[in-house]
C-alpha positions in Angstrom: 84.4 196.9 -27.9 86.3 199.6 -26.1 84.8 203.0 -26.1 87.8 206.0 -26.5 86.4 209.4 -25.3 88.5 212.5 -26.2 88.9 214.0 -22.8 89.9 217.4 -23.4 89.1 219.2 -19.8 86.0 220.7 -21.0 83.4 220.5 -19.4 81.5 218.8 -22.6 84.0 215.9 -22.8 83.7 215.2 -19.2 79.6 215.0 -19.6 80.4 212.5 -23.0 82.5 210.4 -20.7 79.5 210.3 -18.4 77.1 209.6 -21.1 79.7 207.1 -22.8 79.9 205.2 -19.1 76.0 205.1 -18.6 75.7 203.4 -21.4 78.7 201.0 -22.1 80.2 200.9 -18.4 83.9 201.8 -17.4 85.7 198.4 -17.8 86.1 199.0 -21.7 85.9 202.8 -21.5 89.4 205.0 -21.9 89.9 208.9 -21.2 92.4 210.2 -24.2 93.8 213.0 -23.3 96.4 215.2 -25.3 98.7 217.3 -23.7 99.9 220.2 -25.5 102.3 221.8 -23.0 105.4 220.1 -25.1 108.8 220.0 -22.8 111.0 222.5 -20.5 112.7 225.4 -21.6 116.1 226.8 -20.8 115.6 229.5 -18.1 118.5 231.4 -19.7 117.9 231.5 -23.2 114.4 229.9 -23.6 115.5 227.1 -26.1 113.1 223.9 -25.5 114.8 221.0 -24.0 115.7 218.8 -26.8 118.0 221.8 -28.3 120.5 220.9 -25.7 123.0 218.3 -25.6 121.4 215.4 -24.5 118.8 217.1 -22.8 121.1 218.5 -19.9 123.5 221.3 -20.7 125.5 223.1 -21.5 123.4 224.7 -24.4 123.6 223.6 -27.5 121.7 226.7 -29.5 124.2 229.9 -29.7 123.0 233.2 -29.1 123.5 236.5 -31.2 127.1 236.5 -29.8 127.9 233.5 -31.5 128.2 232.1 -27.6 126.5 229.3 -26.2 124.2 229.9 -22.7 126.0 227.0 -20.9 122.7 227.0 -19.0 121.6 223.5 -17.1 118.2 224.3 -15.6 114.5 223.9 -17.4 111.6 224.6 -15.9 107.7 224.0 -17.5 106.4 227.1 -19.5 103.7 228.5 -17.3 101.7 230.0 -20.5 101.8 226.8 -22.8 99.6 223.8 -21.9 96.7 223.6 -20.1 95.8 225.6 -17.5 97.3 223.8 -13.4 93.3 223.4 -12.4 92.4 221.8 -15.9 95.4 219.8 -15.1 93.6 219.2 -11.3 90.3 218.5 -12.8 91.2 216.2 -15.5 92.7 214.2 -13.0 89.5 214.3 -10.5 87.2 213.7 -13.2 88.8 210.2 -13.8 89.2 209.2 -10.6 85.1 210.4 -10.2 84.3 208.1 -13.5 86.2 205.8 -12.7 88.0 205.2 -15.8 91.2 204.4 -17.5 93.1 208.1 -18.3 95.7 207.5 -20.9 97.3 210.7 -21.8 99.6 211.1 -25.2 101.8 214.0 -26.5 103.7 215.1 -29.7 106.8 213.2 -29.9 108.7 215.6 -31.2 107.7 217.3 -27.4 106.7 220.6 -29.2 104.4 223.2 -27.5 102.2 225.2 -29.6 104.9 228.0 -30.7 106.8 225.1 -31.5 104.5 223.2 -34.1 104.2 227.2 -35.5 108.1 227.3 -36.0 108.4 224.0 -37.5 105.6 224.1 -39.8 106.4 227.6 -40.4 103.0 228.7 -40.1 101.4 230.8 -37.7 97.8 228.9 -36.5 94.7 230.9 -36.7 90.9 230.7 -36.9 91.1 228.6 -40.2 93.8 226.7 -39.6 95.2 225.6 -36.1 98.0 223.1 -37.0 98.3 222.7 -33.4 95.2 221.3 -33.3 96.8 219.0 -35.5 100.1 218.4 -34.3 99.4 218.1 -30.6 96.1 216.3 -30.4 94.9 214.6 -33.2 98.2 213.2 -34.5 99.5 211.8 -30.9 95.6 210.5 -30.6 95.6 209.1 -33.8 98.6 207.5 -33.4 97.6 205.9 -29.6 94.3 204.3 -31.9 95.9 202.8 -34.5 98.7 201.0 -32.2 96.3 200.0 -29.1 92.6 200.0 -30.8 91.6 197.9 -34.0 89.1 200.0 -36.0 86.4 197.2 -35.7 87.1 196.9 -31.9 86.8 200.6 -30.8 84.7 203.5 -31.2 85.4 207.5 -30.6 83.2 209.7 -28.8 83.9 213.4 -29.2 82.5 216.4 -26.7 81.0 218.5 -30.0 77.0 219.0 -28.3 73.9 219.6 -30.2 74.7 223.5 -31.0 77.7 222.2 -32.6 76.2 219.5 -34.5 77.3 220.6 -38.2 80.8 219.8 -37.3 79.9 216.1 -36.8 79.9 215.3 -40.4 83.2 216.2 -40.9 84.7 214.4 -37.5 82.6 211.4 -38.8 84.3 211.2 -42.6 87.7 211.6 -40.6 87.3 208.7 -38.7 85.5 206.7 -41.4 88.8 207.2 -43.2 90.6 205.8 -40.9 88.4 202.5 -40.2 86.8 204.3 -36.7 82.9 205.0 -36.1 82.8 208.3 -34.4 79.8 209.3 -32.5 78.9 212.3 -30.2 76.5 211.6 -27.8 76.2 215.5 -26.5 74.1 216.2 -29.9 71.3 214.0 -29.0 68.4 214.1 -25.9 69.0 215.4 -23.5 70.4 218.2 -24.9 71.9 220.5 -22.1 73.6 223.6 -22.2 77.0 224.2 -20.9 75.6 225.9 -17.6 73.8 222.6 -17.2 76.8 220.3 -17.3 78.9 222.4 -14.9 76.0 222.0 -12.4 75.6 218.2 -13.2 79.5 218.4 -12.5 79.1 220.1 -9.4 76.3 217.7 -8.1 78.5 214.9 -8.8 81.1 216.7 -6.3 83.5 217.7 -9.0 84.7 221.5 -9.0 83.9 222.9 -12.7 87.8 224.0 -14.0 88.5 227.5 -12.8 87.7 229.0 -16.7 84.5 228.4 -16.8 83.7 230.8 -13.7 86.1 233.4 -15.1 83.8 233.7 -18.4 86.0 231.9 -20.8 83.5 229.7 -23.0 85.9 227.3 -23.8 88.8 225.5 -21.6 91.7 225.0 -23.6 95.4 226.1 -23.3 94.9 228.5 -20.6 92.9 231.0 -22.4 94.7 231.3 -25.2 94.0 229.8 -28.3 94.3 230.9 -32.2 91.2 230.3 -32.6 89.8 232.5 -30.0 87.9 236.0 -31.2 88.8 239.6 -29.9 86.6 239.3 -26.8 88.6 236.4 -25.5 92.3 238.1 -26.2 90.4 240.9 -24.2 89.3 238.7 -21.8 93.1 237.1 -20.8 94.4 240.4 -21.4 92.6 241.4 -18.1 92.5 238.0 -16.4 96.2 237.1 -17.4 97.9 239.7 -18.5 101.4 238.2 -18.0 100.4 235.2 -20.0 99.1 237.4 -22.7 102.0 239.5 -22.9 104.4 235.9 -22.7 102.0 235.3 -26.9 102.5 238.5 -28.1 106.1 238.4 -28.0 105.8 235.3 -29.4 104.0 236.6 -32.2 106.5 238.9 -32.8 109.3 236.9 -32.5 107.3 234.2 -34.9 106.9 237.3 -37.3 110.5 237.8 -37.5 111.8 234.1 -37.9 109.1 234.0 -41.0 110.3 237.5 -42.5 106.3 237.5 -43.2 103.9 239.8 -41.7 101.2 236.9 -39.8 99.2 237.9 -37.2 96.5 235.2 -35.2 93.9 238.1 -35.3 92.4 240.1 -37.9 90.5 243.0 -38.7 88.1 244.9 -41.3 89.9 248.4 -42.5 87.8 250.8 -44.9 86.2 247.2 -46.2 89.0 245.3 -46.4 90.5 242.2 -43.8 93.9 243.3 -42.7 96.2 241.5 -40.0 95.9 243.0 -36.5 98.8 242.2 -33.8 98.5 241.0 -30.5 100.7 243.8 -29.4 98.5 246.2 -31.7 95.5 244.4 -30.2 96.2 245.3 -26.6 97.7 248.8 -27.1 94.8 249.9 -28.7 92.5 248.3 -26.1 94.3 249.5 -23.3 94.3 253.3 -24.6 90.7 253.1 -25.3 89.0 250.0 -23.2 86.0 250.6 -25.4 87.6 250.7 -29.1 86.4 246.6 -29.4 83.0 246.6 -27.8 81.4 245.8 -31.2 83.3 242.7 -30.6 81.8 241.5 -27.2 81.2 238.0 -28.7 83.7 237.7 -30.5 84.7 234.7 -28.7 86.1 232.2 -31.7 85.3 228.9 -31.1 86.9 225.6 -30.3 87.5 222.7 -32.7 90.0 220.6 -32.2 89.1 217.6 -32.9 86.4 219.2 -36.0 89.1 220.0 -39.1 91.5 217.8 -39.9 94.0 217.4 -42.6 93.2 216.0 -46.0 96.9 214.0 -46.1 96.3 212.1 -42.5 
């Protein structure tokens, strides 16, 4: 039987693995991890890689001009993607366990802004179809050609405060012919301040996050599913980055024609969109205008909704 643990970076899927090992040992026991930083981009005109010729140059995508860049050199997007250290301590956590790490991607080699162009759709806190298109899909795909439902089982970092979203990440994998379990929503049940500290006695450093106040490590801090407090917190902590999504947005807004935002807002009674760039001009003319927000923090799922046609 081989045991497949979503190994996101977080801190909870890194105590699963641990749980998952304990009890069924490493030899059968495999690390999935989906990376959502897609490919390069043009330093010139910021096209992703596969827009060019055969992936070199000159530029295949013309400008406003009608004119193509000519451009020949891509470099990683620092904002998309996991954070470097998640990167750092995804790779020290397997080495620690001592566990196979397989690690899949979208094949299409789309980052998060990507999936939102394609799918025209802009993620948010109901639905994150990047959630979809970058994890669960390149995941679900790495089961079904490597693991035989009846020969595997998935373990998934949701913990005992998260338990009602195990039903749902059950029926998903039931669908599919896989038993999922998650072994953070039974005893002991521990707190995420307990599994840092169980990571740090093991000699592992906790990912950088964590100690910065971000509840959640995923995609650098940024995450449509993230509340006000959060967009508050990387607007101090990473500004650059923060500013790199908001023009996003903006540019995502435009290529729709439709007026999407990630975040959202109650006006005289009534939800209305609220833009990153809004978001952050607001809050930096008056730091306190969002305080009733402090936990807003969102919350992470991505491996909790899934889509109906899959």
């Amino acid at each position: 039987m081989k045991h497949i643990v979503m190994f996101s970076g977080g801190i909870g899927s890194w105590m699963t693995a641990k749980r998952v090992i304990a009890k069924h040992g490493t030899a059968d026991t495999i690390l999935l991890f989906a990376d959502v930083k897609g490919e390069g981009r043009c330093l010139t005109c910021d096209h992703r890689f596969s827009l060019h010729i055969n992936g070199r140059g000159p530029c295949d995508v013309k400008d406003d001009d009608d004119k193509y860049c000519g451009c020949t050199s891509f470099v990683d997007n620092p904002f998309v993607g996991e954070h470097p250290d998640t990167y750092r301590f995804i790779d020290d956590a397997a080495a620690k366990l001592q566990a196979e790490l397989v690690t899949v991607m979208d094949p299409k080699k789309r980052d998060i802004w990507g999936v939102y162009e394609s799918r025209r759709y802009l993620g948010n806190s109901r639905q994150a179809n990047c959630s979809i298109e970058l994890k669960q899909k390149p995941c679900l795909a790495w089961l079904k050609d490597n693991v035989k439902p009846d020969e595997g089982k998935v373990y998934v970092g949701i913990d005992w405060t998260e338990s009602h979203r195990l039903p749902a990440v059950e029926a998903a994998y039931a669908k599919w012919g896989y038993k999922a379990e998650a072994p953070l929503c039974n005893r002991p049940y521990l707190d995420k301040d307990e599994m840092i500290q169980a990571a740090i006695a093991d000699g592992l450093t906790p990912p950088s996050a964590y100690a910065k106040g971000y509840p959640h490590n995923n995609c650098s801090g940024f995450c449509v599913r993230a509340g006000k407090s959060q967009f508050k917190m990387l607007l101090e902590e990473n500004r650059e980055a923060y500013m790199f999504h908001e023009g996003q947005e903006l540019k995502l807004r435009e290529y729709l024609g439709k007026p999407v935002t990630i975040l959202t807002e109650m006006n005289k009674g009534e939800k209305v969109n609220l833009t990153l760039r809004s978001f952050r001009e607001r809050q930096e003319s008056q730091k306190s205008l969002f305080d009733d927000d402090e936990f807003d923090f969102g919350g992470c799922g991505c491996f909790s909704q899934f889509e109906d046609d899959e």
